[in-house]
PDB file of N, H, CA, C and O in Angstrom:
ATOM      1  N   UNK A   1      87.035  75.043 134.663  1.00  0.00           N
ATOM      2  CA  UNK A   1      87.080  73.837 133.872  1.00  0.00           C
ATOM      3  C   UNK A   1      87.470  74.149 132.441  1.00  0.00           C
ATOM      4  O   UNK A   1      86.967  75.131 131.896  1.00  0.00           O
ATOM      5  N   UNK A   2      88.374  73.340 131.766  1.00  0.00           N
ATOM      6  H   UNK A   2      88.783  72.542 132.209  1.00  0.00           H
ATOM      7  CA  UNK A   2      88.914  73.148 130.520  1.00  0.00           C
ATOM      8  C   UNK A   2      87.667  73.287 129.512  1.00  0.00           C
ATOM      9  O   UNK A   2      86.656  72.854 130.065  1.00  0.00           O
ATOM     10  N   UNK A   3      87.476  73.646 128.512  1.00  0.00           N
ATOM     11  H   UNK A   3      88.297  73.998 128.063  1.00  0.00           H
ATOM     12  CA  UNK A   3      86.401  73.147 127.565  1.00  0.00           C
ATOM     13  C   UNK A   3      86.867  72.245 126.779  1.00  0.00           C
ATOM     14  O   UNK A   3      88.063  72.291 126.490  1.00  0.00           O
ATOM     15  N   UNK A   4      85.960  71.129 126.208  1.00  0.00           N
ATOM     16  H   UNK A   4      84.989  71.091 126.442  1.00  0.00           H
ATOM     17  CA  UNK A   4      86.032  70.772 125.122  1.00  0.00           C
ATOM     18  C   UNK A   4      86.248  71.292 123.495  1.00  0.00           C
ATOM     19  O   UNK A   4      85.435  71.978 122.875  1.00  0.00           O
ATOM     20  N   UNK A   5      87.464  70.819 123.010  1.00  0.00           N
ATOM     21  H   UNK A   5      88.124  70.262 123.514  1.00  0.00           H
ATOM     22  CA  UNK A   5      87.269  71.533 121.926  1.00  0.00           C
ATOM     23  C   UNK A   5      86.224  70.553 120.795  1.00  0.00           C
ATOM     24  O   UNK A   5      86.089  69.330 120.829  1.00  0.00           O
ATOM     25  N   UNK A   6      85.614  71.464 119.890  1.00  0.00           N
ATOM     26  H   UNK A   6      85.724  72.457 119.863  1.00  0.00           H
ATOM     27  CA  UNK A   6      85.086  70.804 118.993  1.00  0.00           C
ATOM     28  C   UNK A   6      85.584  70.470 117.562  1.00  0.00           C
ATOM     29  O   UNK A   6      86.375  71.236 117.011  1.00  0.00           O
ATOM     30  N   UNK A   7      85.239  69.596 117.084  1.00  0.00           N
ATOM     31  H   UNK A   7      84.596  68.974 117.532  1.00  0.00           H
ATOM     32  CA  UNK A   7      85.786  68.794 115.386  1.00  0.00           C
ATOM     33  C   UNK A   7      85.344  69.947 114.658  1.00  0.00           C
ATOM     34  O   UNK A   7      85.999  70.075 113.624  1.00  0.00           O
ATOM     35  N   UNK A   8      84.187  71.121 114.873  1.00  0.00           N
ATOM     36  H   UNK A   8      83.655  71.016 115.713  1.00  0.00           H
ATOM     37  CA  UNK A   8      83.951  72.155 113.862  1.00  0.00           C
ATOM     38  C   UNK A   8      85.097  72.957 114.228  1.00  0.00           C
ATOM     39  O   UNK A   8      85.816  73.296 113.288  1.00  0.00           O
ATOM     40  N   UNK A   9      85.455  73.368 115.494  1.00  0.00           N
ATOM     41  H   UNK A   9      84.871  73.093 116.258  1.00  0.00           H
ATOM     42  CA  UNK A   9      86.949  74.292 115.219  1.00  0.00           C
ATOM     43  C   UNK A   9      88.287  73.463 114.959  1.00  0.00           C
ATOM     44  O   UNK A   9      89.409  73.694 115.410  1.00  0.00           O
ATOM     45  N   UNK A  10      87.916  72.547 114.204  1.00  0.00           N
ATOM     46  H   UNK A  10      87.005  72.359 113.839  1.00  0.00           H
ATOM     47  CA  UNK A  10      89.468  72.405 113.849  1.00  0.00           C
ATOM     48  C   UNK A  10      89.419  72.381 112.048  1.00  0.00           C
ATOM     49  O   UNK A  10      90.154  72.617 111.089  1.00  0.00           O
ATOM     50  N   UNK A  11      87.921  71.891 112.379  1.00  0.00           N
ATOM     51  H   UNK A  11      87.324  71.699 113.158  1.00  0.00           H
ATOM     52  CA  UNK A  11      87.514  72.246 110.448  1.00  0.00           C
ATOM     53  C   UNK A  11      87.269  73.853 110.026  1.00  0.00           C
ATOM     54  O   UNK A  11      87.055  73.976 108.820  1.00  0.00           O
ATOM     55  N   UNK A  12      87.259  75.036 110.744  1.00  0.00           N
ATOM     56  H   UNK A  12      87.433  74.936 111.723  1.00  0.00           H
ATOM     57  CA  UNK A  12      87.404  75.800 110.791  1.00  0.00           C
ATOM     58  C   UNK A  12      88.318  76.748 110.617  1.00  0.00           C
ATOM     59  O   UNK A  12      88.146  77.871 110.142  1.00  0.00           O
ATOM     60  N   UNK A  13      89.705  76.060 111.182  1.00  0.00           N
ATOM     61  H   UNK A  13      89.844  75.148 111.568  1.00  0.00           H
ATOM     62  CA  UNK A  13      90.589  76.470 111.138  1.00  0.00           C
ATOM     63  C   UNK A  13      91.305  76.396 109.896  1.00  0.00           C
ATOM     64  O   UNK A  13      91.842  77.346 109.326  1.00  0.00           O
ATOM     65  N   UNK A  14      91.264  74.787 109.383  1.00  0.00           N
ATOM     66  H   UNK A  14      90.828  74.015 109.845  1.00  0.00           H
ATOM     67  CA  UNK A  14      91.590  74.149 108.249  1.00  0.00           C
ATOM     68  C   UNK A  14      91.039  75.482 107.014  1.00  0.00           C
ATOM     69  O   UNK A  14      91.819  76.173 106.359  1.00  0.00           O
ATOM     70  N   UNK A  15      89.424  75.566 106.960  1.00  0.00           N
ATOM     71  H   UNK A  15      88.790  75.004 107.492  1.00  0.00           H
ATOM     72  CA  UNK A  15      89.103  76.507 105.892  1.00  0.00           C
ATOM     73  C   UNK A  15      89.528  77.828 106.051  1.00  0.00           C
ATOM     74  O   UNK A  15      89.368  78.632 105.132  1.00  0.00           O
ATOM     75  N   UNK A  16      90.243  78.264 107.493  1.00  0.00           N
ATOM     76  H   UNK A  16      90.373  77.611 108.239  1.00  0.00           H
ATOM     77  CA  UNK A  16      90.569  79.520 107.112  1.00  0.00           C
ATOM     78  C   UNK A  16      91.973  79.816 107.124  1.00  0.00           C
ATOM     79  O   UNK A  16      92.494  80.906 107.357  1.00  0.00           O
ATOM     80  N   UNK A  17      92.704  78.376 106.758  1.00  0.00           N
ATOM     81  H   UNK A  17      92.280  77.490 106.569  1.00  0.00           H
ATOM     82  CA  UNK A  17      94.223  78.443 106.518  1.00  0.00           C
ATOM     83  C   UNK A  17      93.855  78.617 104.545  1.00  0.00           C
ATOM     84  O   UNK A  17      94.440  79.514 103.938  1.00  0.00           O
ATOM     85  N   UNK A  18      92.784  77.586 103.715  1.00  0.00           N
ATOM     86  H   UNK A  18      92.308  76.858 104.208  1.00  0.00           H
ATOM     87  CA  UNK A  18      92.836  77.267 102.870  1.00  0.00           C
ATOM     88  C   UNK A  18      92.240  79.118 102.334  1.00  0.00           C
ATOM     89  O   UNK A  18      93.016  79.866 101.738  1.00  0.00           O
ATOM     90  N   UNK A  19      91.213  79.420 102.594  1.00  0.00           N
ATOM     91  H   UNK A  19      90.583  78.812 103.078  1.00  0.00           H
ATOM     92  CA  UNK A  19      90.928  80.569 102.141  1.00  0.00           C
ATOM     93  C   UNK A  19      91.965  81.705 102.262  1.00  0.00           C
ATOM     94  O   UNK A  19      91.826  82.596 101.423  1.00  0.00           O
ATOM     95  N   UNK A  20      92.998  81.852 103.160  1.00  0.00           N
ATOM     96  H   UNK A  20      93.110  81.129 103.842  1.00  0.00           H
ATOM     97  CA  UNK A  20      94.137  82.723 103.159  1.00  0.00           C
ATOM     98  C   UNK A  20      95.259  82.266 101.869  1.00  0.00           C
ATOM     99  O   UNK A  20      95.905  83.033 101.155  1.00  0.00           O
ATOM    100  N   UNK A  21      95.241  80.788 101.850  1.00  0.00           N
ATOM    101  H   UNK A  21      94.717  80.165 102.431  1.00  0.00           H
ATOM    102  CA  UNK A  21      96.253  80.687 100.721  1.00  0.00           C
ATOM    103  C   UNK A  21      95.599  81.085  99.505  1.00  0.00           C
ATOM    104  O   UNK A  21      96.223  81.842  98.761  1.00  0.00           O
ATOM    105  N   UNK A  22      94.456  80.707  99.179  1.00  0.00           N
ATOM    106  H   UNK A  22      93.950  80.092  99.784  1.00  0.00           H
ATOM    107  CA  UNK A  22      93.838  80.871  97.797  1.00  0.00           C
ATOM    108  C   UNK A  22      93.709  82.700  97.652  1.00  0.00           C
ATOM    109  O   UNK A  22      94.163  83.106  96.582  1.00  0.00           O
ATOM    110  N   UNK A  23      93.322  83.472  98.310  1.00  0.00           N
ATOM    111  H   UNK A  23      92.953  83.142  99.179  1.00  0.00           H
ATOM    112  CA  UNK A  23      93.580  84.989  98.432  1.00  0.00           C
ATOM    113  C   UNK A  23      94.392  85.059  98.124  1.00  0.00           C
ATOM    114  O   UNK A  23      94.338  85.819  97.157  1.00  0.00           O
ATOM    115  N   UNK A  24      96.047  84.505  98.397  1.00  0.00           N
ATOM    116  H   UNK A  24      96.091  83.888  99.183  1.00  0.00           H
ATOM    117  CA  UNK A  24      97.350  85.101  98.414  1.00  0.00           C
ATOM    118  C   UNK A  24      97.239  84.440  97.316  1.00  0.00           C
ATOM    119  O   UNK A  24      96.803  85.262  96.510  1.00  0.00           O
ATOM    120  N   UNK A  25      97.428  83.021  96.572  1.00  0.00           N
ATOM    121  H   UNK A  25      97.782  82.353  97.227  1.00  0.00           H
ATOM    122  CA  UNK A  25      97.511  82.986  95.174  1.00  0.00           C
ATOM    123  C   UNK A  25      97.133  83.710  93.900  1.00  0.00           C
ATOM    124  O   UNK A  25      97.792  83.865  92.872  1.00  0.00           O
ATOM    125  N   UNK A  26      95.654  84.200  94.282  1.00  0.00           N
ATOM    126  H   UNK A  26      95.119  84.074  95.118  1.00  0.00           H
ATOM    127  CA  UNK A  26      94.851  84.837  93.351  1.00  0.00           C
ATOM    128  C   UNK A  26      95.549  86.396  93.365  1.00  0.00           C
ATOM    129  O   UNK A  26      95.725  86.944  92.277  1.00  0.00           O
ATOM    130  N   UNK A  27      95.969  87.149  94.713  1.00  0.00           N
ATOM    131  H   UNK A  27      95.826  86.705  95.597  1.00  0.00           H
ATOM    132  CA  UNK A  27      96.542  88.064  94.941  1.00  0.00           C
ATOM    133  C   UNK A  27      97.780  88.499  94.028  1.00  0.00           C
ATOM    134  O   UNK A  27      97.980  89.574  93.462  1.00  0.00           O
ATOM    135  N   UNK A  28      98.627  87.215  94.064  1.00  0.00           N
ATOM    136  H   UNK A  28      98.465  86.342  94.524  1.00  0.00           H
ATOM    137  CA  UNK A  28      99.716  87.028  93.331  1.00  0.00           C
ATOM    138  C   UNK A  28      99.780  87.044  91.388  1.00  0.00           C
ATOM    139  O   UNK A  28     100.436  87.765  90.636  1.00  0.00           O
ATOM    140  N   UNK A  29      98.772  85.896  91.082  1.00  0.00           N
ATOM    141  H   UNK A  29      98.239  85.310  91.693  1.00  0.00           H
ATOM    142  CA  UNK A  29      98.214  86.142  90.044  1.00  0.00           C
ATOM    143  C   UNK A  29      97.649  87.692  89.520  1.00  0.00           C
ATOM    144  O   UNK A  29      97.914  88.007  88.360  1.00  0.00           O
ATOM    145  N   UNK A  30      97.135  88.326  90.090  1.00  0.00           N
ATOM    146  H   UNK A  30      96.919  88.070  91.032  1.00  0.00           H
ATOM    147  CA  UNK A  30      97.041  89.505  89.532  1.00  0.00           C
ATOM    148  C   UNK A  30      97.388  90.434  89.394  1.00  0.00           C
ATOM    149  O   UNK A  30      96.880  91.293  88.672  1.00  0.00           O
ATOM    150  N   UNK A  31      98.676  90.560  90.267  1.00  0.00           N
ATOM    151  H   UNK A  31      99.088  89.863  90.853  1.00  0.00           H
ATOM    152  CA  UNK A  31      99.915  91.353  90.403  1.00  0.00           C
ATOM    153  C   UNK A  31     100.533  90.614  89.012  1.00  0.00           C
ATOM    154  O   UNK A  31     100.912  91.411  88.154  1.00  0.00           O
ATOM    155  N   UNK A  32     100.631  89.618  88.793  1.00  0.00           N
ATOM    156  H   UNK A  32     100.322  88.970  89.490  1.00  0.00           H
ATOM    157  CA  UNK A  32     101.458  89.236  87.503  1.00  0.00           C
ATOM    158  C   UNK A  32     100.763  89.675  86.340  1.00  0.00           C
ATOM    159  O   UNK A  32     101.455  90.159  85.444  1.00  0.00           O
ATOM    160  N   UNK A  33      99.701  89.613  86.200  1.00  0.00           N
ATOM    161  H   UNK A  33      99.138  89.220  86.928  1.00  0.00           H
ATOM    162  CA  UNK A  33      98.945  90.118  85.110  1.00  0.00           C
ATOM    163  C   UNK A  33      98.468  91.154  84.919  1.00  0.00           C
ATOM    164  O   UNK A  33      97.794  91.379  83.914  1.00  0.00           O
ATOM    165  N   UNK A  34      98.748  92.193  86.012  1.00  0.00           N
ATOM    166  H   UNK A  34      99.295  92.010  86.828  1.00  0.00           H
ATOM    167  CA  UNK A  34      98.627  93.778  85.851  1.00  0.00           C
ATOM    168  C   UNK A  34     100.316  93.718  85.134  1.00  0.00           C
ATOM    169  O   UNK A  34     100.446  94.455  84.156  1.00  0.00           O
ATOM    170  N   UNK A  35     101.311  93.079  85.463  1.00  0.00           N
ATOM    171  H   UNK A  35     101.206  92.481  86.257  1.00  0.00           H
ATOM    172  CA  UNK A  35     102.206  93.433  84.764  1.00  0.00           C
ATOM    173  C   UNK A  35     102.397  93.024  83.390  1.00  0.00           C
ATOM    174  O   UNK A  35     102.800  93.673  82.425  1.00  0.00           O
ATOM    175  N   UNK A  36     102.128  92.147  83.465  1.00  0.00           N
ATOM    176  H   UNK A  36     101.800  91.620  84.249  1.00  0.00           H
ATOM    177  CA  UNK A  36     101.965  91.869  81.499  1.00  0.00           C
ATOM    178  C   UNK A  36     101.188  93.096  80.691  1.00  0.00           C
ATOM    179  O   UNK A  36     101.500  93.706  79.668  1.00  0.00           O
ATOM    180  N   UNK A  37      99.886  93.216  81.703  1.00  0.00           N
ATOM    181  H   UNK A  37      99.632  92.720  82.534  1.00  0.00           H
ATOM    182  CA  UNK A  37      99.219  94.539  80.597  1.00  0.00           C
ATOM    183  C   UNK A  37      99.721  96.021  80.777  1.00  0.00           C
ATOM    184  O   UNK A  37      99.388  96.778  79.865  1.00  0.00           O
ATOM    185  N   UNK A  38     100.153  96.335  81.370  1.00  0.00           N
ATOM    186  H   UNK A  38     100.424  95.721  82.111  1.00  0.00           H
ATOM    187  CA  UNK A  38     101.307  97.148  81.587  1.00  0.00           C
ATOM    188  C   UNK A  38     102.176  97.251  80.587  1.00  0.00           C
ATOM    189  O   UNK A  38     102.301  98.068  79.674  1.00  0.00           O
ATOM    190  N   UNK A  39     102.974  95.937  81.019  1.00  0.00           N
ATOM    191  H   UNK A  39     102.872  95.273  81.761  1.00  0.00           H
ATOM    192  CA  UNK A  39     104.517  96.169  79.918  1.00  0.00           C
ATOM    193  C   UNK A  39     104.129  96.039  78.570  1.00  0.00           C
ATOM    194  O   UNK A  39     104.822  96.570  77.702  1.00  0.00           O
ATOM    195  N   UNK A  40     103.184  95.446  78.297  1.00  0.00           N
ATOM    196  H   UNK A  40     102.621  95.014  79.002  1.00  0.00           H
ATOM    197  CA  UNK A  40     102.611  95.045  77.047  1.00  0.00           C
ATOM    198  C   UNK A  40     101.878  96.466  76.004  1.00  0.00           C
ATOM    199  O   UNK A  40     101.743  96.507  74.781  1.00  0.00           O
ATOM    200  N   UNK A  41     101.497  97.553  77.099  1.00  0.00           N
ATOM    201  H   UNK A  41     101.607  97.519  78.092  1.00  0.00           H
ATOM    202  CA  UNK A  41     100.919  98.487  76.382  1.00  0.00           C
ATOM    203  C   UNK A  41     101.937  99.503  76.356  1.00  0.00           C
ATOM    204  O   UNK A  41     101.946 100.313  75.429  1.00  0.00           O
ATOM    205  N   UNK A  42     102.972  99.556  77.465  1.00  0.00           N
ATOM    206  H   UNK A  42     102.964  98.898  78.218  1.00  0.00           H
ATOM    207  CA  UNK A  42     104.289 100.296  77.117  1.00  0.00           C
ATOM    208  C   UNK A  42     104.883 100.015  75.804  1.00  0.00           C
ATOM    209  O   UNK A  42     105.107 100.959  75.046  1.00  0.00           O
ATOM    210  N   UNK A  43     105.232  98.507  75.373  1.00  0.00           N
ATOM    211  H   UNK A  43     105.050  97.740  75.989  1.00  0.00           H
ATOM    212  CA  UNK A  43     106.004  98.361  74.590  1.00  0.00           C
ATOM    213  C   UNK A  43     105.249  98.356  73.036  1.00  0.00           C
ATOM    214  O   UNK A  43     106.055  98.229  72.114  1.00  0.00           O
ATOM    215  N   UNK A  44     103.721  98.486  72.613  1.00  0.00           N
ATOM    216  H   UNK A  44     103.066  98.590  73.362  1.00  0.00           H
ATOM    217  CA  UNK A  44     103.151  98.523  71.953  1.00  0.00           C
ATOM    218  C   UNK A  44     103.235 100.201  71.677  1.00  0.00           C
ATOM    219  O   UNK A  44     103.096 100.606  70.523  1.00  0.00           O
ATOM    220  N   UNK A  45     103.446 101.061  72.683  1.00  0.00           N
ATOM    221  H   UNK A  45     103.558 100.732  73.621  1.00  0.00           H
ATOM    222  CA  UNK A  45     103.569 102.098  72.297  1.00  0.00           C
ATOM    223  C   UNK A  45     104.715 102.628  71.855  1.00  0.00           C
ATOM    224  O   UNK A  45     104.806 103.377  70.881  1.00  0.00           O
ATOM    225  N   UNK A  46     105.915 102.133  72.786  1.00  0.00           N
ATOM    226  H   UNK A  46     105.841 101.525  73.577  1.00  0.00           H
ATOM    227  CA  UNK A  46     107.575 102.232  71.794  1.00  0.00           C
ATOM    228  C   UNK A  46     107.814 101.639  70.638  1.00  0.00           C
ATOM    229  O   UNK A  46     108.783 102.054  70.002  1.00  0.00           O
ATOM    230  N   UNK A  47     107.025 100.563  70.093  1.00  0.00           N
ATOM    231  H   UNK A  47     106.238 100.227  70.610  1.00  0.00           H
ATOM    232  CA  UNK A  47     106.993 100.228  69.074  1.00  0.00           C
ATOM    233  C   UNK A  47     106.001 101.422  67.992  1.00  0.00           C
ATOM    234  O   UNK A  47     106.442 101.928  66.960  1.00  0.00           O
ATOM    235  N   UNK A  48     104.591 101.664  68.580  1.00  0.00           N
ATOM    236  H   UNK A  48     104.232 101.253  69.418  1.00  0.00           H
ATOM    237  CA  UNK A  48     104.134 102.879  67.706  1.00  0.00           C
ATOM    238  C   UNK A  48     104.951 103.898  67.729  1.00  0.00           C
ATOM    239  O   UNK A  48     105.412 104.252  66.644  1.00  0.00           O
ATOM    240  N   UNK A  49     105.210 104.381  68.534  1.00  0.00           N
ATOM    241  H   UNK A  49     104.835 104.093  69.415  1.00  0.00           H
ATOM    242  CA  UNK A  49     105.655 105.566  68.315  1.00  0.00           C
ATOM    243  C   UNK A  49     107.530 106.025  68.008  1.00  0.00           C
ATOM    244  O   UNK A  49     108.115 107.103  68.106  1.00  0.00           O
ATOM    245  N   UNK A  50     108.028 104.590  67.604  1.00  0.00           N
ATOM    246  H   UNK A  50     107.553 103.714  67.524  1.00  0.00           H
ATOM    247  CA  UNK A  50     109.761 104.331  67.376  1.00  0.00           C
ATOM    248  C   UNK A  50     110.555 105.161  68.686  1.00  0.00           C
ATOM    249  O   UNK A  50     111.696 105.621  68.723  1.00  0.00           O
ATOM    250  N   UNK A  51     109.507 105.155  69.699  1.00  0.00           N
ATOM    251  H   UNK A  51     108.579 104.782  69.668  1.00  0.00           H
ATOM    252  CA  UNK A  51     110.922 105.804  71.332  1.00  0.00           C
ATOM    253  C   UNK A  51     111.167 105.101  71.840  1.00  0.00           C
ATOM    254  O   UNK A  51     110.139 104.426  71.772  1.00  0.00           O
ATOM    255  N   UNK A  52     111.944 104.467  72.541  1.00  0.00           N
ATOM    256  H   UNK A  52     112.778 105.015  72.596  1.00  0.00           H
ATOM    257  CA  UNK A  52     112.367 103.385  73.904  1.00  0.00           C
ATOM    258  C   UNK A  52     111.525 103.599  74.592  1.00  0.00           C
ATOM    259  O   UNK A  52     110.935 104.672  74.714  1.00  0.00           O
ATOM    260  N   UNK A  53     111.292 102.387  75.279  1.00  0.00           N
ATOM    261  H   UNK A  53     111.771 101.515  75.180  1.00  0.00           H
ATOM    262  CA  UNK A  53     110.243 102.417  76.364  1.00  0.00           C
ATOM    263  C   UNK A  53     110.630 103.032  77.379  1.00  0.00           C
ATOM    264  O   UNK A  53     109.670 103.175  78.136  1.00  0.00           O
ATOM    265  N   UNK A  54     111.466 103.432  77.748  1.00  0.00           N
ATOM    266  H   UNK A  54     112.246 103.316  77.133  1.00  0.00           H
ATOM    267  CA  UNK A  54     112.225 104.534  79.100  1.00  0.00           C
ATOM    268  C   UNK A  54     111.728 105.758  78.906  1.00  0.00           C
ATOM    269  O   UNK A  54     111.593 106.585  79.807  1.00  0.00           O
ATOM    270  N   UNK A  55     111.336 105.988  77.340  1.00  0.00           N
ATOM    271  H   UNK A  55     111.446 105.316  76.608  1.00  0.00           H
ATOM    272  CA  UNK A  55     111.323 107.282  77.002  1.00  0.00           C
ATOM    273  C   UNK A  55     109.339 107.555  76.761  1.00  0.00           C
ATOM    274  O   UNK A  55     108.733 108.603  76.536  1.00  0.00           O
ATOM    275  N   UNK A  56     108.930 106.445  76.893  1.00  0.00           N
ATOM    276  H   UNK A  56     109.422 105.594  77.075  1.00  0.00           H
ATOM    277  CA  UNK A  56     107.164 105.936  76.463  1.00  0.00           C
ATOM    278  C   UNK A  56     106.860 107.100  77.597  1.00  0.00           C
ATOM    279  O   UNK A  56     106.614 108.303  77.511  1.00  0.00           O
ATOM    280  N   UNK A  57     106.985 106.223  78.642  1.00  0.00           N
ATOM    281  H   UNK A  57     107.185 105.245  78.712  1.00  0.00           H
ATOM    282  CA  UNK A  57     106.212 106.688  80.178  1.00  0.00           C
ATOM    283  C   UNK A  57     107.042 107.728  80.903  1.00  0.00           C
ATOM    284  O   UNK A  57     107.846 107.368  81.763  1.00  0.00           O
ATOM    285  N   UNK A  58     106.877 109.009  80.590  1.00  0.00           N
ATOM    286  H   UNK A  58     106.224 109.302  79.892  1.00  0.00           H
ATOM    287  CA  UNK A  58     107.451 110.162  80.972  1.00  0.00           C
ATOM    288  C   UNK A  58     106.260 110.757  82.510  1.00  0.00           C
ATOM    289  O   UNK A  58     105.141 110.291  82.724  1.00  0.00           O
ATOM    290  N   UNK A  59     106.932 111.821  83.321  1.00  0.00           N
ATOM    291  H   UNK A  59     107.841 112.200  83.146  1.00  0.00           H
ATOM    292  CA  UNK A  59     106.284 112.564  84.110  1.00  0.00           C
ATOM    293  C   UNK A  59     105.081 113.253  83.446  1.00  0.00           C
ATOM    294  O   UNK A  59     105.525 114.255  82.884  1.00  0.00           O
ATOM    295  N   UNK A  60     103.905 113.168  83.285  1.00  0.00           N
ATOM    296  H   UNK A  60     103.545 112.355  83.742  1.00  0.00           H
ATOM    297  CA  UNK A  60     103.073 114.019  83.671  1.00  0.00           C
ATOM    298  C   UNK A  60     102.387 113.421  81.794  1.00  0.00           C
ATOM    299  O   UNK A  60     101.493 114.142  81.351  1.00  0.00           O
ATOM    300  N   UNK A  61     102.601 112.840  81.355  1.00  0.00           N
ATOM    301  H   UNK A  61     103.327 112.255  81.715  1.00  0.00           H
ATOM    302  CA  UNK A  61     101.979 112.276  80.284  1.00  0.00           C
ATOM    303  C   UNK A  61     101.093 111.180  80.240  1.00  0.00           C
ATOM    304  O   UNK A  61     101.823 110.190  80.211  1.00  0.00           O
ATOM    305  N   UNK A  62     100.137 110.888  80.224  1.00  0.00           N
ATOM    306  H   UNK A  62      99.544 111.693  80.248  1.00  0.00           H
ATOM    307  CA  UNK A  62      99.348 109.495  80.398  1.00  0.00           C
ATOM    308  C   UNK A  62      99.488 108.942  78.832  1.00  0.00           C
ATOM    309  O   UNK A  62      99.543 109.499  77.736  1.00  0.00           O
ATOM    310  N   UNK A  63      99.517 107.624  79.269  1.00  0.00           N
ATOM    311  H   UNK A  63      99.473 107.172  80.160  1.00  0.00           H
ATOM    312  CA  UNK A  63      99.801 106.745  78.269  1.00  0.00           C
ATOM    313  C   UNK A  63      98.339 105.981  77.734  1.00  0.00           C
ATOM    314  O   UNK A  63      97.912 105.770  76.599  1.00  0.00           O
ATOM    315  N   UNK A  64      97.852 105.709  78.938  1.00  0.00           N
ATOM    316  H   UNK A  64      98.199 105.881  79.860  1.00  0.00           H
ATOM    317  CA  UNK A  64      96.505 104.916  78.743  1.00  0.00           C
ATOM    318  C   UNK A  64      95.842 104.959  77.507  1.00  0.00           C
ATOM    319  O   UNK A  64      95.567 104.168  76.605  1.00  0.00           O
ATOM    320  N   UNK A  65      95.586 106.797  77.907  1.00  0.00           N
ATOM    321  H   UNK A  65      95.810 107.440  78.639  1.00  0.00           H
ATOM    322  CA  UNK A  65      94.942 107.413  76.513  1.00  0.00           C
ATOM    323  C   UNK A  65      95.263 107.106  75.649  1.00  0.00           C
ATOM    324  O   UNK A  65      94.474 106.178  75.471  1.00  0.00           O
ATOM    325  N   UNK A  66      95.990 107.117  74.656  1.00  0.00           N
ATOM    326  H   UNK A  66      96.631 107.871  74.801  1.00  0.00           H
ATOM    327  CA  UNK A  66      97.010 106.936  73.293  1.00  0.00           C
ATOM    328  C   UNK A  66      96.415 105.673  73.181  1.00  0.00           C
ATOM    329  O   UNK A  66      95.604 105.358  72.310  1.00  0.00           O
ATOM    330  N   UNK A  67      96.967 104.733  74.361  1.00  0.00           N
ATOM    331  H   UNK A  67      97.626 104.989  75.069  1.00  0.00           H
ATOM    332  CA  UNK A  67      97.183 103.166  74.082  1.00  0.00           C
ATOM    333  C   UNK A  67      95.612 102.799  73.634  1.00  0.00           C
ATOM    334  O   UNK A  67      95.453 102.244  72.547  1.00  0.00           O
ATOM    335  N   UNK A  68      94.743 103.032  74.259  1.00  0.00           N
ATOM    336  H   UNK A  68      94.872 103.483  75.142  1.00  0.00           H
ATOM    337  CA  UNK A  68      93.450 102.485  74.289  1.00  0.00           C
ATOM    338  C   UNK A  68      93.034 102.818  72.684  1.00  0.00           C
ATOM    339  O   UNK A  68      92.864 101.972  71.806  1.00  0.00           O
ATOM    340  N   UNK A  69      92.901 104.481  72.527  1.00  0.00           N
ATOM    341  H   UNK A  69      93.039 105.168  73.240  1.00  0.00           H
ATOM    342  CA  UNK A  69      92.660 105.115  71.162  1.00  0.00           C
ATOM    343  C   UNK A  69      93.567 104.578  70.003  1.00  0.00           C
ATOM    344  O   UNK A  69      93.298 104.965  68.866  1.00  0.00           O
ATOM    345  N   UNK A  70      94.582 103.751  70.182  1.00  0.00           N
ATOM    346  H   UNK A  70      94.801 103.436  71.106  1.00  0.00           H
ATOM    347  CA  UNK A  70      95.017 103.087  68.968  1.00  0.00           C
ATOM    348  C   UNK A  70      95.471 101.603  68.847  1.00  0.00           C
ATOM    349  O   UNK A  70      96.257 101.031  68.093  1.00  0.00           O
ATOM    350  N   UNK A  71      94.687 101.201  69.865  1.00  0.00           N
ATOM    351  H   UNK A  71      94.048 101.666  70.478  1.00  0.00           H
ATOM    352  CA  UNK A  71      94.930  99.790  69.741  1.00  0.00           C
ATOM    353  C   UNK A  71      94.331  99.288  68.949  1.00  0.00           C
ATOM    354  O   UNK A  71      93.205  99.765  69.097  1.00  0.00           O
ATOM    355  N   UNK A  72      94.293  98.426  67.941  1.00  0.00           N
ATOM    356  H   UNK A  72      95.207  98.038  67.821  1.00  0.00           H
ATOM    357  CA  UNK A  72      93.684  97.624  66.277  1.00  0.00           C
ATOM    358  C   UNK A  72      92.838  96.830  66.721  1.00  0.00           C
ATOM    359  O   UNK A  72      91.838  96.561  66.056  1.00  0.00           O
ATOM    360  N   UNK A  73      93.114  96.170  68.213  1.00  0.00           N
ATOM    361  H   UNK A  73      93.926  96.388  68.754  1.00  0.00           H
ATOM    362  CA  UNK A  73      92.004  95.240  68.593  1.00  0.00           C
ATOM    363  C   UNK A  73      90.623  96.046  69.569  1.00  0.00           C
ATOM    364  O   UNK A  73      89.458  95.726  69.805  1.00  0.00           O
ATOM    365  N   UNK A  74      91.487  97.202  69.935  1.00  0.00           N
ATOM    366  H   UNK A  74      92.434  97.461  69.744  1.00  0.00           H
ATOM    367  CA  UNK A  74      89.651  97.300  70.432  1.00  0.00           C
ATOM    368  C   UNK A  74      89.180  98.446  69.575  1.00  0.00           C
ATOM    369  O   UNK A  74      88.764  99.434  70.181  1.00  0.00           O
ATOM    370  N   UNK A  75      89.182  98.464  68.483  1.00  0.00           N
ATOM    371  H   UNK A  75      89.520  97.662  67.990  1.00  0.00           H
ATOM    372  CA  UNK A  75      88.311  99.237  67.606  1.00  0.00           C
ATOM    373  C   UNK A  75      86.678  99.093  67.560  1.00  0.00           C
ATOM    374  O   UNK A  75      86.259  97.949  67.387  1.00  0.00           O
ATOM    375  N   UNK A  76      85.774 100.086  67.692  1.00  0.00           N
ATOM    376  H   UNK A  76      86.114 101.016  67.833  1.00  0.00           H
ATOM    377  CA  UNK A  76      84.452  99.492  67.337  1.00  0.00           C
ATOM    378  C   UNK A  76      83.927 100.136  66.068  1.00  0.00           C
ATOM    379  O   UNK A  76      84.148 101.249  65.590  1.00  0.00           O
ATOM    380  N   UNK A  77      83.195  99.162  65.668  1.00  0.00           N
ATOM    381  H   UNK A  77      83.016  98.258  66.056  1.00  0.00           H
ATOM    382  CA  UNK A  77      82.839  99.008  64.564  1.00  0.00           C
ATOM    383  C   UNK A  77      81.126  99.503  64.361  1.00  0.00           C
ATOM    384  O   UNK A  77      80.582  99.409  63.261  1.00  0.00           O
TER     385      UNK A  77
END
């Protein structure tokens, strides 16, 4: 015999179409905003340091360091 389906699996389904899109939005969103702070601390550093940014982020140099230790806004006081 066939089963009945029920009104909770179709509301079920509904929340787990909606929770996959909102993941992939939020997913998306933060892929965009790892890139802003990214390019943003590259180019804060070709600007400190007068090199092209091609020339910022070399093999085997971390940037982080530098960037963090001379950024004006996160100084503590």
């Amino acid at each position: 015999m066939l089963k009945k389906r029920s009104v909770w699996s179709c509301v079920r389904v509904r929340l787990t179409n909606r929770d996959s899109v909102i993941v992939s939005l939020i997913n998306c969103a933060t892929s965009v905003f790892g890139g802003f702070v990214i390019f943003s601390v590259l180019g804060f550093m070709s600007v400190k340091t007068g090199v092209p940014v091609k020339h910022v982020a070399t093999d085997g140099q971390p940037v982080h360091g530098d960037a963090i230790k001379s950024a004006p806004f996160l100084t503590v006081s």
